[in-house]
C-alpha positions as a printed Julia matrix, in Angstrom:
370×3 Matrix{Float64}:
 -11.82   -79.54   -9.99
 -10.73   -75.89   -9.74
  -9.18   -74.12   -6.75
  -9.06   -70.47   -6.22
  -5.21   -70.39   -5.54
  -4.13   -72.06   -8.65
  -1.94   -69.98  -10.52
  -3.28   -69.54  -13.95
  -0.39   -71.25  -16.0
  -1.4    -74.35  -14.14
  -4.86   -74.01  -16.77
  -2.18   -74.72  -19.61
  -2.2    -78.53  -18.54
  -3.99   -81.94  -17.82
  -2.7    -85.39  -16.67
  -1.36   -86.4   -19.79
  -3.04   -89.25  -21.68
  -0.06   -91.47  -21.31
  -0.3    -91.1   -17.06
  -3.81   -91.87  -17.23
  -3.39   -95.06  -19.27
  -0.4    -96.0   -17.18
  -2.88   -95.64  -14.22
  -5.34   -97.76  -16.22
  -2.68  -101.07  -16.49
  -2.18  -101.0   -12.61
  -5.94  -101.51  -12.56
  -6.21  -104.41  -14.94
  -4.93  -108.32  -14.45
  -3.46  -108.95  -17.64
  -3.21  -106.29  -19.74
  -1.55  -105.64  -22.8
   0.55  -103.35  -22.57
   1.82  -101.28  -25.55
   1.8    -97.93  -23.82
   4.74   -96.8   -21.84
   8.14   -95.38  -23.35
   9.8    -97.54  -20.45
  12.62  -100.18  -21.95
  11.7   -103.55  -20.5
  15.57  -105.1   -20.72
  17.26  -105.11  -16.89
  19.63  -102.48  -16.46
  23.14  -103.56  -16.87
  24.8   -105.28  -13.85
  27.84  -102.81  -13.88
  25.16   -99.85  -13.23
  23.55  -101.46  -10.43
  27.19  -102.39   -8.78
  28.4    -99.03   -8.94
  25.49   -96.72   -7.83
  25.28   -99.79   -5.16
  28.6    -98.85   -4.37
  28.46   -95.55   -4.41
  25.84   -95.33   -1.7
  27.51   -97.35    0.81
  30.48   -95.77   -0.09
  28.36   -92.82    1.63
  28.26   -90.22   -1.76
  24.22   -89.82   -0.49
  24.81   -86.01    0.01
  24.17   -83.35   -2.56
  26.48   -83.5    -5.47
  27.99   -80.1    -7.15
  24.6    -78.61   -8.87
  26.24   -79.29  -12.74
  27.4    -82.96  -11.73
  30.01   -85.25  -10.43
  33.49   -84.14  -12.08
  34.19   -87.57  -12.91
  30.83   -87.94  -14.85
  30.93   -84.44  -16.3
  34.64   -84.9   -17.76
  33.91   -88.16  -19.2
  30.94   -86.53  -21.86
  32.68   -83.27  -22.32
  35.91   -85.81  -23.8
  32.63   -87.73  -25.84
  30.99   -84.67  -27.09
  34.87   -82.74  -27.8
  35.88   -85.73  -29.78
  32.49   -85.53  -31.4
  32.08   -82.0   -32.29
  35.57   -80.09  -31.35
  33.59   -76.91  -30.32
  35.98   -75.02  -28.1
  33.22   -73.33  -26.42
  30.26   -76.84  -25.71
  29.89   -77.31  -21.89
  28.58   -80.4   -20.42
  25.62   -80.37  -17.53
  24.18   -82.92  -15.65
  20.89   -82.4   -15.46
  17.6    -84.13  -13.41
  16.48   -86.28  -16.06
  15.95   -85.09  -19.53
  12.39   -83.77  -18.21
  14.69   -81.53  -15.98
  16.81   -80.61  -18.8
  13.93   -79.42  -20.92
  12.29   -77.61  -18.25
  15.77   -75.7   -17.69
  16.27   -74.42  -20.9
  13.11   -73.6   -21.48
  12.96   -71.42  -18.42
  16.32   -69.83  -19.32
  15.59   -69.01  -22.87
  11.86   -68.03  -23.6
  10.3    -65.02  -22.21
   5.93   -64.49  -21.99
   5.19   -63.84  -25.79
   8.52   -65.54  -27.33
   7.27   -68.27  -30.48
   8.82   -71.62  -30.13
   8.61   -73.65  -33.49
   8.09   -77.44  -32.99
   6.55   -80.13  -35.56
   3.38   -82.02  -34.69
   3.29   -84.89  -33.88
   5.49   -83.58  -30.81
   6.24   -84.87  -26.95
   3.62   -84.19  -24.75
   5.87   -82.16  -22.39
   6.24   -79.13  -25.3
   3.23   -77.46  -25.51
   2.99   -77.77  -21.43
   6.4    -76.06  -21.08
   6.25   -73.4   -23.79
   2.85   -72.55  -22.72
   4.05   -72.9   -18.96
   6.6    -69.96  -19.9
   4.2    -67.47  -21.2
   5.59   -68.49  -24.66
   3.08   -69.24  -28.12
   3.35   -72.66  -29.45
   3.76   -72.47  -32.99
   3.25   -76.31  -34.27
   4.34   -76.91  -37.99
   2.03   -80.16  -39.78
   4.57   -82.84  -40.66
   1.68   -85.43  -41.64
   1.45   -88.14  -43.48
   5.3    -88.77  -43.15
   6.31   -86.84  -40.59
   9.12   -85.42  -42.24
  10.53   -81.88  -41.75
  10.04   -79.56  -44.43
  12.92   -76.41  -44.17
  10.87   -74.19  -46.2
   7.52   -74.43  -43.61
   9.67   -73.33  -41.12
  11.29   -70.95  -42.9
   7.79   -69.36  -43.14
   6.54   -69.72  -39.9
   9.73   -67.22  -38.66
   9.19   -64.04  -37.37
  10.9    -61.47  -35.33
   9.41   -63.24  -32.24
  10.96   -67.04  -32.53
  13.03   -67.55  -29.91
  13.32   -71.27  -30.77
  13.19   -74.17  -32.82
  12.57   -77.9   -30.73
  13.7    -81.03  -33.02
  13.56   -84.19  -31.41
  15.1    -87.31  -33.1
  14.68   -90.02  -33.03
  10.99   -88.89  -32.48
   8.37   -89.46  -30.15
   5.78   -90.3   -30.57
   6.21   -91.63  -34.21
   9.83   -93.01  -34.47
  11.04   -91.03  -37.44
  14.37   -90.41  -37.59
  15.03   -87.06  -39.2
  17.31   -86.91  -42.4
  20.5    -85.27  -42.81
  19.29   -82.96  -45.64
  16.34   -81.89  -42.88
  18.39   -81.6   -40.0
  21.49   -79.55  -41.81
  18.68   -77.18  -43.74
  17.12   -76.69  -40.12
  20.77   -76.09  -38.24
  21.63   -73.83  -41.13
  18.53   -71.88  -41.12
  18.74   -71.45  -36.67
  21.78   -69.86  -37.37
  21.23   -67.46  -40.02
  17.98   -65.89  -38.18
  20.06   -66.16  -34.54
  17.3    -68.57  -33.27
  18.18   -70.64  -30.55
  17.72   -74.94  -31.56
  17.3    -77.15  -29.04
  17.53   -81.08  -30.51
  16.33   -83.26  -27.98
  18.41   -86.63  -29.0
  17.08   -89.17  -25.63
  16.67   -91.83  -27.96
  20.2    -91.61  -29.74
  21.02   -94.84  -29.4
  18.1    -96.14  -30.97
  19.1    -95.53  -34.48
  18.1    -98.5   -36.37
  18.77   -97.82  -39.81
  21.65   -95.57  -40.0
  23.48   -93.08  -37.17
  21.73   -90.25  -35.79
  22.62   -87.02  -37.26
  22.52   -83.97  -35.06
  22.2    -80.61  -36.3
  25.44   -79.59  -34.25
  26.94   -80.88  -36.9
  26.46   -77.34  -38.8
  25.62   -74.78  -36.14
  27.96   -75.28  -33.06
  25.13   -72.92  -30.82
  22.88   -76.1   -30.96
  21.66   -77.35  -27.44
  21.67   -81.02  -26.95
  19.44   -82.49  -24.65
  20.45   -86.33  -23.96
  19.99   -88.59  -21.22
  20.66   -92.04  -19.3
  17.31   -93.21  -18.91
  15.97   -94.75  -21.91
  19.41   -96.25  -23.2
  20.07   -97.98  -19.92
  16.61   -98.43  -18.76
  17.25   -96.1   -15.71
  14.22   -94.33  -16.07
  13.55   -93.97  -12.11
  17.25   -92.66  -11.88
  16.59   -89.45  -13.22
  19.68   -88.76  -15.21
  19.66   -86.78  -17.48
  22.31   -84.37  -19.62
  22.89   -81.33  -21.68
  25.57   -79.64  -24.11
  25.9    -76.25  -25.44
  27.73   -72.78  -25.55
  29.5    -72.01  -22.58
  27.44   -69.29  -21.28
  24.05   -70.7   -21.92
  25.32   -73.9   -20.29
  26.26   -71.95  -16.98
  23.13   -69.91  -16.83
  20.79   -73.3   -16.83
  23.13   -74.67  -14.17
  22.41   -72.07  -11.99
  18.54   -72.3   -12.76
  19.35   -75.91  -11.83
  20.82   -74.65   -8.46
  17.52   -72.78   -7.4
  15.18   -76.06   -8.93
  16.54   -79.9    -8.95
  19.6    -78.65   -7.37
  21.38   -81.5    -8.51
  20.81   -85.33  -10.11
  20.55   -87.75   -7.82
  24.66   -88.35   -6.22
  24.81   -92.08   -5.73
  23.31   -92.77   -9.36
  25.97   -90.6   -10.95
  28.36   -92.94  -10.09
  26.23   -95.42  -11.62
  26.08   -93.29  -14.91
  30.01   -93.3   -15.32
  29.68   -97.08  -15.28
  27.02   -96.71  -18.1
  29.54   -95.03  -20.38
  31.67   -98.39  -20.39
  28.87  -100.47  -21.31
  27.89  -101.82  -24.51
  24.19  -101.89  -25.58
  24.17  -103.17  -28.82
  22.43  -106.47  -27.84
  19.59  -104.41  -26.65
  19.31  -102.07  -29.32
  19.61  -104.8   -32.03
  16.69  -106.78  -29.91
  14.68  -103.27  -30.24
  15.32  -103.15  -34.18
  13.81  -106.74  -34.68
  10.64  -105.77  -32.34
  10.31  -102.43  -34.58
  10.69  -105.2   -37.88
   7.77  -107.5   -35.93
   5.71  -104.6   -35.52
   6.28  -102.53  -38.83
   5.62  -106.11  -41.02
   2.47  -106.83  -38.73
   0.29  -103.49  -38.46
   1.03  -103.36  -42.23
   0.33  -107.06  -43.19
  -3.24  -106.03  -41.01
  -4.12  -102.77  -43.5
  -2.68   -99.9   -40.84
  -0.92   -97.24  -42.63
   2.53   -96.58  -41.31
   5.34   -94.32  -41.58
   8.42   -96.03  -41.84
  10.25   -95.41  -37.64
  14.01   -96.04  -38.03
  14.46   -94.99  -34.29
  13.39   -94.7   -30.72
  10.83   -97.43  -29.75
   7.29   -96.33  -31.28
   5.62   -96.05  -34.23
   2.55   -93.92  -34.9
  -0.39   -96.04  -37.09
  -2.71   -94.42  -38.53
  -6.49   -95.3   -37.87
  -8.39   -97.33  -40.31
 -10.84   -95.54  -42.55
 -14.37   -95.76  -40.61
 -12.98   -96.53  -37.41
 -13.46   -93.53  -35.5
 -11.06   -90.99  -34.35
  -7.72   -92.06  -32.64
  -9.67   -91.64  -29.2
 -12.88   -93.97  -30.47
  -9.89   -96.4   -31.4
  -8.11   -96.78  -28.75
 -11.4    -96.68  -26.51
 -11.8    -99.9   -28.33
  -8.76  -101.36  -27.98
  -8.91  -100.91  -23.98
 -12.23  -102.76  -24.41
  -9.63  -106.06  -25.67
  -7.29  -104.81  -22.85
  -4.96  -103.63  -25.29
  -3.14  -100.48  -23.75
  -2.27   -97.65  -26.39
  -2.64   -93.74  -26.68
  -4.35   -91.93  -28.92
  -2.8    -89.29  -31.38
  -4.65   -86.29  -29.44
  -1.88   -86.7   -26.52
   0.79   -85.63  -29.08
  -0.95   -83.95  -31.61
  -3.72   -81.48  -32.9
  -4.91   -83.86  -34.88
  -6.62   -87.56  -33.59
  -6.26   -89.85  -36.6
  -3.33   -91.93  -35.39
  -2.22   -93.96  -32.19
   1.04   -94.73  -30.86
   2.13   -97.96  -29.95
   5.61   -98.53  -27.36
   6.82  -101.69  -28.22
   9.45  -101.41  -25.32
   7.71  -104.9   -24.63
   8.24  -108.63  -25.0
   7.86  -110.48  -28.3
   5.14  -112.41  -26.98
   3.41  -109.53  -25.8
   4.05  -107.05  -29.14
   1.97  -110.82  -30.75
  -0.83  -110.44  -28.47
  -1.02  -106.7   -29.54
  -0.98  -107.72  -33.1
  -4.07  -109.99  -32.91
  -6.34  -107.29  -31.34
  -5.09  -105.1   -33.87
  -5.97  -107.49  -36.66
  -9.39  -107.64  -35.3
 -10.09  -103.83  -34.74
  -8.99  -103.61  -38.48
């Protein structure tokens, strides 16, 4: 339904397929749920004692707008001892979501190009197109891998900036280090602003992430709290990158979020000291249970070292992604077609931020739609 005081950026966007499934599994008794990006392990005792703490230790009032000191100094020592860039500045942001929204605000102007590689997170096209800015999506199918030389082509004296995000959503690819250094190299030489969204860092199953700020020290890192500590509803998120862009965004951040939530701060400097390998490694087997079972059932997959999804591709004579997953409801099987993240609708993602016994119920109305 339209309105005649709706601004006309607000044309640029829907309720995302993902919202409108999520919607869907409130509705339904027992669904199966493969659809939500949410980790389903408890978040770690430590977290919940200290932002516990925190609040009735009375820290409920606004925080400084680029985060608690304490919080702050602890990642700027992570990402010096990292990286050693004299000039990287740490900001605590409102959720990764905020972080994005930031940076996009503070670096693209109506009519700047923004590269990014399809598949691609939902939020992407909203923002850039939010901005004023033109979407310019670069084909990574049937591997999803990044191919320097297509976006070496698809420069021109309007790119303001190049999104990577990997681990990715929605496939799970974890980008290469001959991709990622070839992309960091190439930001640099054209001055092009690259923004690597790394959220799902710690879900690197197969080897370490590599981050292009490896090779071009004016990379902006967006990172976060919620997915590695299943603080989703916290709304934590962070950033790092040259000084000056750094204290621009925070003072975008002053006039927006105007800070991330105090008490839960507290809880993130707790998160730092906490060890999450038991999770992660739980994650890897799921992404080994689901890998071994769409492809033991005929579903063409790209191999997903990362992050918690992977990205089938639709049986030949099945329909389009939509028609699929349509289908699937039909068996209460939640999933979301390709569409949501991509121009094309061949493929469906699958979360399996879910139980063992529920990523096996999933499998057997998969085996049956194949």
């Amino acid at each position: 339904m339209s309105h005649p005081w709706l601004a006309q950026r607000t044309a640029e966007f829907d309720a995302s397929g993902i919202r409108k499934v999520f919607d869907l599994a409130t509705k339904m008794t027992n669904p199966i749920n493969l659809s939500i990006g949410q980790p389903d392990f408890a978040v770690p005792d430590a977290m919940k004692r200290a932002a516990i703490e925190a609040i009735q230790n009375d820290k409920n009032g606004y925080s400084v707008t680029q985060g608690i000191p304490q919080l702050r100094e602890a990642l700027q020592t992570r990402i010096d001892n990292e990286y050693g860039h004299d000039d990287r500045r740490v900001l605590i942001t409102s959720g990764t979501s905020g972080a994005l929204v930031t940076a996009i605000l503070t670096m693209v102007d109506p009519g700047d190009e923004v590269i990014f590689f399809d598949p691609y997170f939902v939020m992407y096209p909203a923002l850039v197109r939010m901005v004023g800015g033109k979407c310019v999506m670069l084909d990574t199918y049937p591997d999803f891998r990044i191919d320097p030389d297509k976006v070496a082509a698809a420069i021109t004296p309007k790119t303001k900036l190049i999104l990577l995000n990997s681990p990715a959503n929605p496939t799970g690819v974890v980008a290469q280090q001959d991709e990622v250094e070839a992309l960091a190299k190439l930001a640099a030489e054209h001055n092009i602003a690259l923004l690597s969204d790394e959220i799902y860092r710690e879900f690197c199953y197969d080897s370490p992430l590599v981050s292009p700020t490896q090779w071009n020290d004016q990379t902006i890192v967006v990172d976060g709290f919620s997915k590695s500590y299943g603080v989703t509803g916290w709304r934590l998120g962070w950033m790092h990158g040259p000084a000056a862009l750094i204290d621009k965004i925070t003072m975008l951040q002053q006039y927006t979020f105007v800070c991330a939530p105090h008490p839960l701060q507290w809880g993130a400097i707790a998160a730092l000291e906490t060890d999450m390998t038991h999770q992660v490694n739980q994650y890897r087997e799921r992404r080994d249970l689901i890998v071994s079972g769409l492809r033991a059932a005929g579903y063409e997959v790209a191999p997903a070292g990362g992050a918690f999804y992977v990205f089938p591709k639709v049986p030949d004579g099945r329909g389009t992604g939509t028609e699929f997953v349509t289908r699937a409801i039909e068996h209460e099987l939640l999933v979301i077609p390709g569409d949501n993240f991509s121009e094309r609708d061949t493929h469906f993602r699958i979360s399996y931020a879910a139980t063992v016994e529920t990523i096996e119920r999933g499998l057997e109305v998969l085996r049956q739609l194949a």
